[in-house]
C-alpha positions as CSV (number, residue, x, y, z in Angstrom):
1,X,15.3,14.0,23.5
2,X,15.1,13.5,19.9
3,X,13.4,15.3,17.0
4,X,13.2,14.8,13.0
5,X,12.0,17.9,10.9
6,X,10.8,17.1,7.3
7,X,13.4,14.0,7.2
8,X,14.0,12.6,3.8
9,X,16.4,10.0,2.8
10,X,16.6,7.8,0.0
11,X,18.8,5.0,-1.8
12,X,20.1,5.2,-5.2
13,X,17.2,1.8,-6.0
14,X,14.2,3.4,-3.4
15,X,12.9,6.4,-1.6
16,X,12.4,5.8,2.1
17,X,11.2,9.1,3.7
18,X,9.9,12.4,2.5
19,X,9.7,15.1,4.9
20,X,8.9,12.7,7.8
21,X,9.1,14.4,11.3
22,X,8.9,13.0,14.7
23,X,9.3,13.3,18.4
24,X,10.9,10.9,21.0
25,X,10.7,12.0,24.8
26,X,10.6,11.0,28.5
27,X,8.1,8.2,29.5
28,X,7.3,7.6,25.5
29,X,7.1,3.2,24.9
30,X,7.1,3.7,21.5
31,X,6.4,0.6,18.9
32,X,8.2,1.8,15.4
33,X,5.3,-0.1,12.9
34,X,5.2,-0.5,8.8
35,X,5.0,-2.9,6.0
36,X,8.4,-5.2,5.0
37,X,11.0,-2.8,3.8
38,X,9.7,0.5,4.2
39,X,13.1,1.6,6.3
40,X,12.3,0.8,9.7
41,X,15.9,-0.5,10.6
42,X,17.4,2.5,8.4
43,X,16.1,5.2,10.2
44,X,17.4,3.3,13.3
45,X,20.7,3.3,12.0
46,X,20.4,6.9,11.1
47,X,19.8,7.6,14.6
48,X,22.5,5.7,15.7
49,X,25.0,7.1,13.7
50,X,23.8,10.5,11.5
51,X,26.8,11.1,10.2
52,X,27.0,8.2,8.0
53,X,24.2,9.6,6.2
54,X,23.4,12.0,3.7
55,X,19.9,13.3,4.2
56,X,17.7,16.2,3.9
57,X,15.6,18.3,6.6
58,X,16.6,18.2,10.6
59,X,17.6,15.7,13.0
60,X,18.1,17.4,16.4
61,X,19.7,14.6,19.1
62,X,20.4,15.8,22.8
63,X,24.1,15.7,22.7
64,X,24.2,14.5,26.2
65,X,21.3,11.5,25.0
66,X,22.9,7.6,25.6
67,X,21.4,5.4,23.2
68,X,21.0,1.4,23.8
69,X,20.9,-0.9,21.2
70,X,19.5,-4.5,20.8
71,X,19.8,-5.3,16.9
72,X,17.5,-8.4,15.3
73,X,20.6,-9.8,14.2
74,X,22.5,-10.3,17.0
75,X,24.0,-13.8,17.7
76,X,25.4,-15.8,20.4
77,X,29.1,-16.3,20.7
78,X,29.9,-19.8,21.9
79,X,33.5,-19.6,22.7
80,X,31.7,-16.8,25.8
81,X,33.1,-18.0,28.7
82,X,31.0,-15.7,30.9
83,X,28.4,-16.4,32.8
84,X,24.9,-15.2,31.9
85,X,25.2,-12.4,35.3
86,X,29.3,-11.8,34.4
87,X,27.7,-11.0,30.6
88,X,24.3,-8.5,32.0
89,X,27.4,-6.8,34.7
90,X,29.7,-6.8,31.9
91,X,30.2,-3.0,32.0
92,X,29.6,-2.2,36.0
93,X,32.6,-5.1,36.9
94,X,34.5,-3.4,34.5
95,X,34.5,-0.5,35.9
96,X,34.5,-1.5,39.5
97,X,37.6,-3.1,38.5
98,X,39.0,0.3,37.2
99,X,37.8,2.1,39.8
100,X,39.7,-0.6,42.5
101,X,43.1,-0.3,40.0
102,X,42.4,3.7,40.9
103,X,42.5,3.0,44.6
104,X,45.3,0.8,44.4
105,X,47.7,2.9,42.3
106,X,46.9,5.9,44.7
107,X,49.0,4.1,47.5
108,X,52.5,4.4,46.0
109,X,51.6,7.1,43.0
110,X,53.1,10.6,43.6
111,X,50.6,11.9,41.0
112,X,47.0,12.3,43.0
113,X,45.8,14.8,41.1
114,X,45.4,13.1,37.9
115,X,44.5,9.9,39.7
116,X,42.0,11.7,42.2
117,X,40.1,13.0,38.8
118,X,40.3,9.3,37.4
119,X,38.4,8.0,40.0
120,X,35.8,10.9,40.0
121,X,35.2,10.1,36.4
122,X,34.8,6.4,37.2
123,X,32.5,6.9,40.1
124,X,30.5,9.7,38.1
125,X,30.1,6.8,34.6
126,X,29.1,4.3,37.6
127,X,26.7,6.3,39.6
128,X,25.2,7.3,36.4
129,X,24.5,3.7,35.5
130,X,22.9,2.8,38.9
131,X,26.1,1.2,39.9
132,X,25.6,0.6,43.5
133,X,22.6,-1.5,43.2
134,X,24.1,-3.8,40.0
135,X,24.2,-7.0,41.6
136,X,20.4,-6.1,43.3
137,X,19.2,-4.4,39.6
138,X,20.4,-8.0,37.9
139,X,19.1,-10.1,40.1
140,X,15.2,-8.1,39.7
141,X,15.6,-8.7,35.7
142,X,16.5,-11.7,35.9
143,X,13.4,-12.5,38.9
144,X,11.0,-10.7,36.6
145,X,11.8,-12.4,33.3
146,X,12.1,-15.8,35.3
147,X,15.5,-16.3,34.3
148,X,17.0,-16.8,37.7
149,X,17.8,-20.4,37.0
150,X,20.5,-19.4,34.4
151,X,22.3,-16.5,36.5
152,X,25.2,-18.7,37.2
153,X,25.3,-20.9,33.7
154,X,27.8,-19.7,31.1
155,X,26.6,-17.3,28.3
156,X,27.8,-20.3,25.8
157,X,24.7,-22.6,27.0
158,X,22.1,-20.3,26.4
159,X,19.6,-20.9,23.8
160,X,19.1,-17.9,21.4
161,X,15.9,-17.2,22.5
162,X,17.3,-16.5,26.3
163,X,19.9,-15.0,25.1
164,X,18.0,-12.1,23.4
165,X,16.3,-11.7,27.3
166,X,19.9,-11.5,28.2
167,X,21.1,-8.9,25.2
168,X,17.8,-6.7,26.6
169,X,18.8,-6.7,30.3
170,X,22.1,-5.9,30.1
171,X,21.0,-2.9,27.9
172,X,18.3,-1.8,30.2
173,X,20.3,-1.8,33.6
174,X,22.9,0.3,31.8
175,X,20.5,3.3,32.3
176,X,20.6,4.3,28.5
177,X,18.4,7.8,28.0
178,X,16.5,5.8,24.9
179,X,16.7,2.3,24.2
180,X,16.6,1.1,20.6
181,X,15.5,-2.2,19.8
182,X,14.9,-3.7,16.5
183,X,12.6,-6.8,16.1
184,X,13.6,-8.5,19.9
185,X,10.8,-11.0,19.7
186,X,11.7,-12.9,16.6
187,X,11.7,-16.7,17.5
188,X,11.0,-16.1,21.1
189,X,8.5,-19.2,22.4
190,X,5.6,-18.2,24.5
191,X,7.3,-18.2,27.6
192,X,10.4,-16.1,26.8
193,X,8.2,-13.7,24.8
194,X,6.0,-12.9,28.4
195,X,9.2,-12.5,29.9
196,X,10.0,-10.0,27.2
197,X,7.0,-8.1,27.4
198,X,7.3,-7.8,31.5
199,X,10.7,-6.3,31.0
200,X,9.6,-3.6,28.8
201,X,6.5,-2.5,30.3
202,X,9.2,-2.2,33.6
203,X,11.7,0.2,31.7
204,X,11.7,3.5,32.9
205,X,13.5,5.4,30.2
206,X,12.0,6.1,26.5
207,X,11.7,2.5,24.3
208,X,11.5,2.6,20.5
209,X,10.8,-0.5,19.4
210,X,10.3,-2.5,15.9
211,X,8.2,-5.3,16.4
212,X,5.7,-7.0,14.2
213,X,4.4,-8.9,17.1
214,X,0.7,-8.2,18.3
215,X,1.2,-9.6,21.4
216,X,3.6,-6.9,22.4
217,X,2.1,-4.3,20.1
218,X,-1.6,-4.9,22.3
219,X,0.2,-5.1,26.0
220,X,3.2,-2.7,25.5
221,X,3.6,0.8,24.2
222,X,2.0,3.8,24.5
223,X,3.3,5.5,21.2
224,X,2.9,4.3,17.7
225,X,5.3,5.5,14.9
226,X,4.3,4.4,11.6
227,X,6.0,4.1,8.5
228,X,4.7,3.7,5.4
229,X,4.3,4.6,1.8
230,X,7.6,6.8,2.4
231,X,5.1,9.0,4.9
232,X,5.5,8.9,8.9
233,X,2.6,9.4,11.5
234,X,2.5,9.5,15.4
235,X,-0.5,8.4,17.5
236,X,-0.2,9.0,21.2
237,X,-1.8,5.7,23.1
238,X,-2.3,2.2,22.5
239,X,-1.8,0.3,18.9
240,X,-5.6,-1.4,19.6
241,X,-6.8,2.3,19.7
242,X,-5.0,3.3,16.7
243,X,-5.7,0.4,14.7
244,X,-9.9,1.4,15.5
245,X,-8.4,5.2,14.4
246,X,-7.2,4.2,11.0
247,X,-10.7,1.8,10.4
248,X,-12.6,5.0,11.4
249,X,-10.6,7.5,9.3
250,X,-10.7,4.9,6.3
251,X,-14.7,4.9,5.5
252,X,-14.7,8.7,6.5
253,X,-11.8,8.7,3.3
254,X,-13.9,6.3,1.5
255,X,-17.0,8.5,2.0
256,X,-14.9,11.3,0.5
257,X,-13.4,9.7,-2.4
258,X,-16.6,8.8,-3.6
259,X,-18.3,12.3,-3.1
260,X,-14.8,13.7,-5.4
261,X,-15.2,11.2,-7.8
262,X,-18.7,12.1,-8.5
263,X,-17.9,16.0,-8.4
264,X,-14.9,14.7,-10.7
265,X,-16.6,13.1,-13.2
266,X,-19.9,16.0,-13.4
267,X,-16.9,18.3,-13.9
268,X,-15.6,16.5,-16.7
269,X,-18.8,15.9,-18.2
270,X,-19.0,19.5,-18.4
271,X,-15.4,20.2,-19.8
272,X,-16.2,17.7,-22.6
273,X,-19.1,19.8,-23.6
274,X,-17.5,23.2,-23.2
275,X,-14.7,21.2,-25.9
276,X,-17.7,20.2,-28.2
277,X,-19.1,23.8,-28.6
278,X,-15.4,24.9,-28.8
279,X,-15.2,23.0,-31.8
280,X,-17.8,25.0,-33.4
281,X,-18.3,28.3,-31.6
282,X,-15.0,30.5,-31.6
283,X,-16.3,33.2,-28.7
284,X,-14.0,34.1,-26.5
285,X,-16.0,33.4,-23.8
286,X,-16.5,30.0,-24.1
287,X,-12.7,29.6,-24.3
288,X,-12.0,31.2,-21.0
289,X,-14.7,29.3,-19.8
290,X,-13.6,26.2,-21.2
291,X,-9.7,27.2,-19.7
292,X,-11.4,27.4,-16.4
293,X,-13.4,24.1,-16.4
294,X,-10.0,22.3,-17.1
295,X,-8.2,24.4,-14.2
296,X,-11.0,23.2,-11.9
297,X,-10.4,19.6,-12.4
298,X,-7.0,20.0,-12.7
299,X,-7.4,21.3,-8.8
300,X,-9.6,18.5,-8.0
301,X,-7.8,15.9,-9.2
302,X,-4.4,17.6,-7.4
303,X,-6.7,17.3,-3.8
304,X,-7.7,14.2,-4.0
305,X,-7.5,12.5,-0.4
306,X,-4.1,10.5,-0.7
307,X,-3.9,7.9,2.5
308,X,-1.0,6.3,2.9
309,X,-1.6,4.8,6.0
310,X,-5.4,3.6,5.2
311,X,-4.4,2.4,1.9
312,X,-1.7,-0.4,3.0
313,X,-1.4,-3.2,-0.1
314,X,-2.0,-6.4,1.7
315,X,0.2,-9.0,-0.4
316,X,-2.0,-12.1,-2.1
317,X,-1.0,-15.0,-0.6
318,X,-2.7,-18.3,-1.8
319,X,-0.9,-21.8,-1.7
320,X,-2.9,-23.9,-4.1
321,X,-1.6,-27.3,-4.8
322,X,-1.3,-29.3,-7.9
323,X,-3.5,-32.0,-7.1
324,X,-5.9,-32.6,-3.9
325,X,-5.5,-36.0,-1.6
326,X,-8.4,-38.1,-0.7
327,X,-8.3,-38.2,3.1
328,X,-4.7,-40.5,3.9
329,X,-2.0,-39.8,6.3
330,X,0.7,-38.0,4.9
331,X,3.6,-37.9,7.6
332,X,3.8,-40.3,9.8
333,X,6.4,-40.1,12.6
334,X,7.2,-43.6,14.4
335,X,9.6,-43.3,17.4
336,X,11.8,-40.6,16.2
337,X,14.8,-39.8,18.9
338,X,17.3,-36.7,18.4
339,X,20.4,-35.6,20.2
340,X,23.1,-33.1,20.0
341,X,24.9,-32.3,23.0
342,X,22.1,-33.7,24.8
343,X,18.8,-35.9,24.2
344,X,16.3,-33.3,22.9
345,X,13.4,-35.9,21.9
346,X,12.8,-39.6,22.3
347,X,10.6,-42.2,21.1
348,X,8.4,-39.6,19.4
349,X,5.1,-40.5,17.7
350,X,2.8,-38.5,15.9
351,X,0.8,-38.7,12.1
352,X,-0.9,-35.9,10.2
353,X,-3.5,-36.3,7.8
354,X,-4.2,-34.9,4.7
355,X,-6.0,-31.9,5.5
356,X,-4.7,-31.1,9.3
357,X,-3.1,-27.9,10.1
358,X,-0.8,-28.6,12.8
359,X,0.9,-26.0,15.0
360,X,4.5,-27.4,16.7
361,X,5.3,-25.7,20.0
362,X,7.7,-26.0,22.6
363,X,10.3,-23.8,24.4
364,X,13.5,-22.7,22.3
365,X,15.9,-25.0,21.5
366,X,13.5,-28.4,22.1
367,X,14.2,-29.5,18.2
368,X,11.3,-28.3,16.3
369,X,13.5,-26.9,14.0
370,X,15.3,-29.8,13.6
371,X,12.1,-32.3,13.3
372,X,10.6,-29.9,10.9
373,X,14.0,-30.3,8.4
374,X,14.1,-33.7,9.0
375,X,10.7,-34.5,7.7
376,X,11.6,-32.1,4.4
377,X,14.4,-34.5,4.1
378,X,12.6,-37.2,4.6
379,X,15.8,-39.8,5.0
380,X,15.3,-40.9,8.4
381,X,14.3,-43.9,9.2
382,X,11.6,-42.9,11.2
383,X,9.9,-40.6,9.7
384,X,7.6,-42.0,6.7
385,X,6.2,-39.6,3.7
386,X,3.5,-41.0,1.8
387,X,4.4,-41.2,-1.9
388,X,1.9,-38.8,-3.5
389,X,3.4,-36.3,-1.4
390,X,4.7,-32.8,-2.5
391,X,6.2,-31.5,0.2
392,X,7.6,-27.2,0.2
393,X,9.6,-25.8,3.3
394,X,10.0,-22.8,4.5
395,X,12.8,-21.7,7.0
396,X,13.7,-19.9,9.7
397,X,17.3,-19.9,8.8
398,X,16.5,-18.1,5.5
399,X,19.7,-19.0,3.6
400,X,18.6,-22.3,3.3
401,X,15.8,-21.6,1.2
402,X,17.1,-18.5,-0.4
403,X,20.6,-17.8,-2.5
404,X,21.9,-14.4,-1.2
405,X,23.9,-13.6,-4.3
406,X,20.9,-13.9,-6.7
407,X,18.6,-11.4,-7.5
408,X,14.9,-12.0,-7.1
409,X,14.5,-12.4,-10.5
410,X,17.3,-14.8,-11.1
411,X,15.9,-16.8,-7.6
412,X,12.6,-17.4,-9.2
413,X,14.3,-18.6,-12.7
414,X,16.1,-21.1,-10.3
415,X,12.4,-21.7,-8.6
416,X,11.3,-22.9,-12.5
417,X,9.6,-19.6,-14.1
418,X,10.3,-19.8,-17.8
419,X,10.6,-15.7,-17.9
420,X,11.1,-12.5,-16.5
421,X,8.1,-11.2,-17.5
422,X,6.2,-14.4,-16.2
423,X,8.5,-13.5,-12.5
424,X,7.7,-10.0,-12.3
425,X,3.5,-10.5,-13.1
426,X,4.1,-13.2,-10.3
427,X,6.0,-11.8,-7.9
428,X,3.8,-8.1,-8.0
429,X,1.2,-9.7,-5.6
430,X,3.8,-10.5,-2.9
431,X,5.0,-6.4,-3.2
432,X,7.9,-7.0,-5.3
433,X,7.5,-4.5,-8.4
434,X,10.0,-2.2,-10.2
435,X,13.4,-1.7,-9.3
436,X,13.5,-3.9,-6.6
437,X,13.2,-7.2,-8.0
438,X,17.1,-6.6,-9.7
439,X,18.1,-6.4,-6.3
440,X,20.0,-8.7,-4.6
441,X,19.0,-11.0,-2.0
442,X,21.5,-10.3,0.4
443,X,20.0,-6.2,0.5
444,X,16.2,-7.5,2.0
445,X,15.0,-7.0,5.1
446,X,14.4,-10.1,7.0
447,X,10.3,-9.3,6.5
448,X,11.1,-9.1,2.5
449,X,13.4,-12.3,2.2
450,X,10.3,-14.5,4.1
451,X,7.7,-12.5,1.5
452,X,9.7,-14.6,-1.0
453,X,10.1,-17.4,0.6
454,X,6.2,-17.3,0.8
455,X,6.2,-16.6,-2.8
456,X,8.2,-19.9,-3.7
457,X,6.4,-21.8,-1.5
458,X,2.9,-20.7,-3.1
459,X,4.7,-21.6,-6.5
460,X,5.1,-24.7,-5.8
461,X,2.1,-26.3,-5.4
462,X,2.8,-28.2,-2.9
463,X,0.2,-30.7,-1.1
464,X,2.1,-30.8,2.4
465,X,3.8,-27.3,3.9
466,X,6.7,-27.2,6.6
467,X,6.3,-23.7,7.9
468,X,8.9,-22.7,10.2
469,X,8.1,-19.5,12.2
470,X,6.7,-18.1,9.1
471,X,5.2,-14.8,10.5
472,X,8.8,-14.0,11.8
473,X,9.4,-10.4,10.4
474,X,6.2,-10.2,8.7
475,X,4.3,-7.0,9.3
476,X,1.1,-7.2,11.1
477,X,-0.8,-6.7,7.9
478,X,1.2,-9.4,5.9
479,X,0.6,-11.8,9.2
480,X,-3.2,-11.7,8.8
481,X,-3.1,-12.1,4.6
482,X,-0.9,-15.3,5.4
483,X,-3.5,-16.4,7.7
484,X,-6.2,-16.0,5.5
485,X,-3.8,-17.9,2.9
486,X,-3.7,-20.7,5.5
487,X,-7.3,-21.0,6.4
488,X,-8.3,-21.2,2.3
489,X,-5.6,-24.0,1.8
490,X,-6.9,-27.4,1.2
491,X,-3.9,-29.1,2.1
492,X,-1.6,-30.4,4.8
493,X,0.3,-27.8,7.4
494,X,2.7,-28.6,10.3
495,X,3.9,-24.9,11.3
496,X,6.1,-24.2,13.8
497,X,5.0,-21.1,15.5
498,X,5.1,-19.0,18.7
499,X,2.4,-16.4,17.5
500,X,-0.7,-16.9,19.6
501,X,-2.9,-15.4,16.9
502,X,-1.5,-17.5,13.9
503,X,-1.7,-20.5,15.5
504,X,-5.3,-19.9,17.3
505,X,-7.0,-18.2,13.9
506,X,-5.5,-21.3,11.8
507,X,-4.6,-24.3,13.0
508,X,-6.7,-27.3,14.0
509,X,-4.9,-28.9,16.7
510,X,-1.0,-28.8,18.3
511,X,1.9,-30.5,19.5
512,X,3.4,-29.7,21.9
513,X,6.9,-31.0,23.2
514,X,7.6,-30.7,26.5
515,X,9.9,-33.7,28.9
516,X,11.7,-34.6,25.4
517,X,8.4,-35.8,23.9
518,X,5.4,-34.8,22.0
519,X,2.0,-35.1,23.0
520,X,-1.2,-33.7,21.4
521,X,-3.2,-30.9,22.4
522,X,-6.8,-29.6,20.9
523,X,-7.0,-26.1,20.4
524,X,-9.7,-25.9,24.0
525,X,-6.9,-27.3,25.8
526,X,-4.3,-25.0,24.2
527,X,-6.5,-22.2,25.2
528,X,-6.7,-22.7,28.8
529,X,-3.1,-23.1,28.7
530,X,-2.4,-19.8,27.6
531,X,-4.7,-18.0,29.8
532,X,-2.8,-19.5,32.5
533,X,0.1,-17.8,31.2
534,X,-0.7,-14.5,29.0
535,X,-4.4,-13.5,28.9
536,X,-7.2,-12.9,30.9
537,X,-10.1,-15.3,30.4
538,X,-12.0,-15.6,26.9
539,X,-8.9,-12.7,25.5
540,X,-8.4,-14.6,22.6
541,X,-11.6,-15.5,21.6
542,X,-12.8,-11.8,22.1
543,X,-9.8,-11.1,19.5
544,X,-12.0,-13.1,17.1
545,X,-15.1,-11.4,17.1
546,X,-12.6,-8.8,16.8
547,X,-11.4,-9.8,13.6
548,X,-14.7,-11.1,12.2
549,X,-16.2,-7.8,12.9
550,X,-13.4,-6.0,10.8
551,X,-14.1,-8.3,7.8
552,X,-17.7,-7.5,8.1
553,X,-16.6,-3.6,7.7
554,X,-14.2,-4.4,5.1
555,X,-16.8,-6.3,3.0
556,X,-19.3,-3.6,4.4
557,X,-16.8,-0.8,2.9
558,X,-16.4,-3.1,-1.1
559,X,-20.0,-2.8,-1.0
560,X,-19.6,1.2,-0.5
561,X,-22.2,0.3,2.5
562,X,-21.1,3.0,4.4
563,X,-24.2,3.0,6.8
564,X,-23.3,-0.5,7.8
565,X,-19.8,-0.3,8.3
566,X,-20.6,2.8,10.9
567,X,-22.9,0.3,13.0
568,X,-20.2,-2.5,12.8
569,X,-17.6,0.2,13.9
570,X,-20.1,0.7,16.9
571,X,-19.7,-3.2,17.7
572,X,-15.8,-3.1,16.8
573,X,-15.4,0.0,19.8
574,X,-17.2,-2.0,22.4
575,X,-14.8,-5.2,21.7
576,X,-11.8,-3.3,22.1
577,X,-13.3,-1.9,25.4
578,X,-13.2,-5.6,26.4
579,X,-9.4,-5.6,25.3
């Protein structure tokens, strides 16, 4: 359906691809993977639309291909009208409607011909899209994403998490040869985010997908495309498999490496003897043997094993703090009520200590979000700060945090760095180097823009942190560096979150709001409440043995202990079996 043949495209600032080449066909659930800002969401829009782009090597797109398109962006117009099955039938009444107007016009029109070939267009477009069954075909979607209840609300009522499930039905049951959609799952809750994953393992036609999320990356796709370092690879099968592919290829690489270093490094010895002599014996023969040496090395050094996919940069996350509390509460919420249109919580109580790391859940549109920016602003009457507080936020809504017309540079002046220099030695750990950081804010991806807002809120020093879906957009790889980040801290976290593994791996305890109030949950209880929903029994806590088995090989493969790290891949291959 679609092929790329030594792709390469590049902006004026950064080079994206370089000879990149890749295959999309029938039955192919494919999850498009790779670090923040390596041109995921441009090579989708250079699929969408080639022509707006100059770049080198082959694209070949069957000219008869329909492409359906869900963009991360998308947001919900309130003036809609509609209701939620009016929006998913949107194009099928449409052309019902035409196809009726057709009929009509035929009675009194002396000009069949052109009316009679009108109609057979209209019933060929509606045919094409499963037409007959539309009513049926929504009302399945709607079943098996358990979003029956809104099929007669209006589109305007929808929160934007169900209205994302909406956006991905009503591309699916237009029958679209390849669907495109770019980061779907941001902000879903838990339940929304199940629904998601049950509609795409039901799609028929080829998926590409950007997601970040390891939920849907573990249950979903058969096909990984990865992107990184400006290189592209394939794997056929499941994103556990090829996660165990790269660990396996990466100590056979580091096993390598070392063995060319060595050989490296004899050689050299050997050339800086052969220059020694030189200096003194003028044969010819030790000249041309000296000119070969140096052609040797110069071939070894040329082969040496490059990896982009092995060798990913993790960014250094660490939130440190200025100074440590003894063990106090820090927030302490006493019968906190909200409203907008409607009561979203009453009488609310809840404190958090010093040193908890609290996870807020709930289904979209509950008020987290709204809680979480009410404590940062701490002037409500109900909620209480204590005094030797530092609080930093971090938001969702990532205009609030960040200035789109400033650079990154100038953004971290405004954060308090005294210099550029003093930014850019700062800012290297979080993946911002070179060119990039005279860039304005506005031209990040949405993964890049919360790497700063990470950044600033390490910089701060802050005691207490309001994290507000913080792994939203973050790579996989950036996810698990900002867990680690969490589990060193020594302070106070109240995270809003919807990522099983963040909020399992790191936090200590939830809340959870639910009938417009907030009770507390221990991590046992929260457990067994999403193996009612998600996984099978004891999932998540095979996922970490999982991950402590990978830190063993990484720890196994500093140590250049490359017997151990085989047995631990041994244990690693059984887990995933279990998986």
């Amino acid at each position: 359906m679609i092929k790329a043949d030594n792709l390469s495209f590049s902006f004026p600032q950064k080079e994206l691809y370089k000879n990149i080449s890749f295959t999309l066909e029938e039955a192919q659930h494919c999850a498009f993977i790779g670090t923040s800002g390596s041109g995921k969401s441009t090579l989708i829009d250079i699929l969408m639309d080639p022509e707006r782009y100059l770049f080198d090597g082959r694209l070949e797109i069957d000219p008869t291909c329909r492409i359906g398109y869900v963009s991360q962006f998308s947001q919900l117009d309130k003036s809609k009208e509609t209701t939620v099955f009016e929006y998913i039938g949107e194009e099928f009444i449409k052309i019902q409607n035409e196809i009726t107007a057709i009929c009509t016009e035929m009675e009194t029109s002396p000009d069949i011909d052109s009316l009679l070939e009108q109609y057979q267009l209209a019933l060929d477009a509606f045919d094409s899209m499963g037409g007959d069954d539309f009513e049926s075909n929504i009302n399945k979607k709607l079943n098996l994403a358990n979003l029956m209840k809104l099929k007669d609300l209006r589109v305007s009522d929808l929160s934007g998490g169900e209205f994302k499930l909406i956006q991905v039905m009503k591309e699916m049951l237009e029958c679209p040869d390849l669907m495109i959609m770019d980061e779907p799952d941001v902000f879903l809750d838990f339940e929304n985010l199940n629904a998601l994953k049950n509609l795409i393992n039901s799609h028929k036609g080829i998926l590409l997908v950007v997601t970040h999320n390891r939920y849907l990356l573990n249950h979903c796709f058969n096909k990984i495309l990865h992107l990184e370092n400006m290189e592209l690879q394939e794997f056929d099968g499941r994103y556990i498999d090829y996660n165990f592919s790269l660990l396996q290829t990466k100590i056979e690489l580091q096993e390598l490496t070392i063995a060319e270093d060595e050989e490296i490094a004899r050689n050299e010895n050997i050339v800086n003897n052969l220059r020694a002599i030189a200096t003194y014996n003028s044969e010819a023969s030790r000249g041309k043997a000296l000119k070969a040496r140096v052609k040797f090395q110069e071939r070894l050094e040329a082969r040496r094993i490059k990896a982009p996919f092995v060798d990913i940069k993790q960014p250094d996350i660490r939130f440190g703090m200025d100074h440590e509390m003894d063990d106090c509460i820090v927030v302490n919420v006493n019968n906190y009520s909200v409203a907008f249109d409607e009561l979203l919580l009453e009488n609310v109580n809840f404190e958090i200590k010093s040193t908890d790391k609290v996870a807020l859940i709930g289904a979209n549109g509950t008020g987290k979000t709204t809680l979480l920016r009410e404590i940062f602003k701490n002037n409500h009457y109900a909620i209480e700060i204590n005094a030797d507080v530092k609080v930093a936020y971090l938001s969702q809504q990532q205009g609030e945090v960040l200035q789109d017309s400033n650079t990154i540079l100038e953004e971290f002046i405004d954060a308090g760095f005294k210099t550029y220099e003093e930014i850019r030695s700062y800012i290297s750990d979080y993946g911002f180097e070179g060119e990039i950081v005279n860039q304005k804010i506005e031209s990040l991806s949405g993964g890049e823009k919360n790497m700063l807002q990470l950044a600033k809120v390490s910089a701060s020093k802050a005691n207490v942190l309001l994290l507000d879906e913080p792994t939203s957009h973050l790579d996989t790889y950036t996810q698990i560096a900002l867990e680690k980040a969490i589990e060193d801290y020594k302070g106070a976290i109240l995270m809003i979150s919807h990522d099983f593994y963040s909020v399992v791996n790191g936090m200590d305890y939830v809340l959870i709001i639910e009938d417009k109030t907030i009770r507390k949950l221990s991590m046992r209880k929260f457990r067994q409440m999403i193996y009612a929903s998600h996984f099978d029994r004891g999932y998540l806590e095979t996922e970490q043995k999982k991950k402590s088995v990978e830190t063993k090989i990484e720890l196994a493969l500093k140590d250049t202990n490359f017997v151990l790290a085989k047995v631990l891949v041994d244990e690693l291959e059984e887990l995933i079996k279990l998986l």
